[in-house]
N, C-alpha and C positions, 0 to 999 in steps of 0.2 A: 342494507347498505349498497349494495351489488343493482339492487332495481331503481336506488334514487340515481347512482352515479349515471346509468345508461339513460332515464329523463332528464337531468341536465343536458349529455353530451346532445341527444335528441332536440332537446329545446334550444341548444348552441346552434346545431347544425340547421335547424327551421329557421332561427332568427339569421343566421349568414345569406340563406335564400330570398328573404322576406325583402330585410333591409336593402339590398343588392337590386332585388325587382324596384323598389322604391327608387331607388337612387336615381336608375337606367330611367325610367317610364315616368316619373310622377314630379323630381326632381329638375327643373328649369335655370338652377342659376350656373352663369355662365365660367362661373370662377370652383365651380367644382364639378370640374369634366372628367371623364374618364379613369374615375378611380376602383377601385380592385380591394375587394373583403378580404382580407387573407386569412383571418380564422375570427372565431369569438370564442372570449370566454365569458361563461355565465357564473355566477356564484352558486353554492348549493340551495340557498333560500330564492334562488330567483328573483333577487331586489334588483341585481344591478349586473350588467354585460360591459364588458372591454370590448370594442370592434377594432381591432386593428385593419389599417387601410395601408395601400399605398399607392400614389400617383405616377398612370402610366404616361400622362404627357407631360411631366415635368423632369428637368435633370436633376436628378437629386441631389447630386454633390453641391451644385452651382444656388438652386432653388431653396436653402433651406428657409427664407425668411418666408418665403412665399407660402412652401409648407407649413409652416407653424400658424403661417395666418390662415390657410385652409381649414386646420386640424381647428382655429377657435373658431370659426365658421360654421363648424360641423357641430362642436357643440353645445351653441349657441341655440339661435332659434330655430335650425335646423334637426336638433336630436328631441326637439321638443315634439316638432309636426313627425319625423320619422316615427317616434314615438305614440303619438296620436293615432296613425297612418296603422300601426303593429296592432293597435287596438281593435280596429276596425278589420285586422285581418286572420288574426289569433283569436284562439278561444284560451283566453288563460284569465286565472283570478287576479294576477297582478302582471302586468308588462312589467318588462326591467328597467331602471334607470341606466341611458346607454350613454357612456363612456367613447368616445373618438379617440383614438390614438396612433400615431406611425407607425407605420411598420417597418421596420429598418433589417429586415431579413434577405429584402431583395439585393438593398443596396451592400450587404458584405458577403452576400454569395458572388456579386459579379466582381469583389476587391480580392476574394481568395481567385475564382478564376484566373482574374488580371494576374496575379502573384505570381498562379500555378503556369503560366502561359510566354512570362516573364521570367522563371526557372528553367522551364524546359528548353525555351532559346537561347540563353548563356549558357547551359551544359553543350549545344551540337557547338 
């Protein structure tokens, strides 16, 4: 149990670098720039990955439709060749079916900040 769970997280942590190399170097379209892997998760059978992303040149508060049409851009014909691309660069018996989604961690650590930032100056 103990040696499947650390092959996952392994195969989590190789496909974050994989995809991420793809994205930067191999990845040309213009409508998804500068986006940021913030973790993955793989299932235990290795069928299928979550990649949560989140984009660093958009506002995200302001941006959400933009975002969501990103997010089906990604997994569109894009998670197919990502996909294809993982093939060609893993040694594994089955690539995973990858999964795009937001990652919204960034955007409510900077809401707590704001919060904590906005307490501290009404208390002086």
């Amino acid at each position: 149990m103990h040696k499947e769970c650390t092959r996952v997280q392994r195969i989590s942590q190789e496909l974050q670098k994989k995809i991420a190399k793809i994205l930067q170097h191999k990845i040309n379209d213009p409508r998804i720039k500068m986006v940021s892997i913030s973790y993955v998760e793989v299932s235990r059978d290795l069928a299928y990955a979550k990649i949560f992303v989140s984009f660093l040149n958009l506002n995200d508060n302001c941006d959400l439709d933009l975002i969501d049409k990103n997010i089906k851009i990604m997994n569109g014909y894009m998670s197919k060749y990502i996909r294809y691309m993982l093939s060609k660069m893993m040694i594994l018996r089955l690539v995973p079916e990858l999964t795009f989604l937001y990652d919204k961690g960034l955007i409510e650590s900077m809401r707590i900040n704001n919060l904590i930032d906005f307490a501290i100056n009404n208390i002086k």
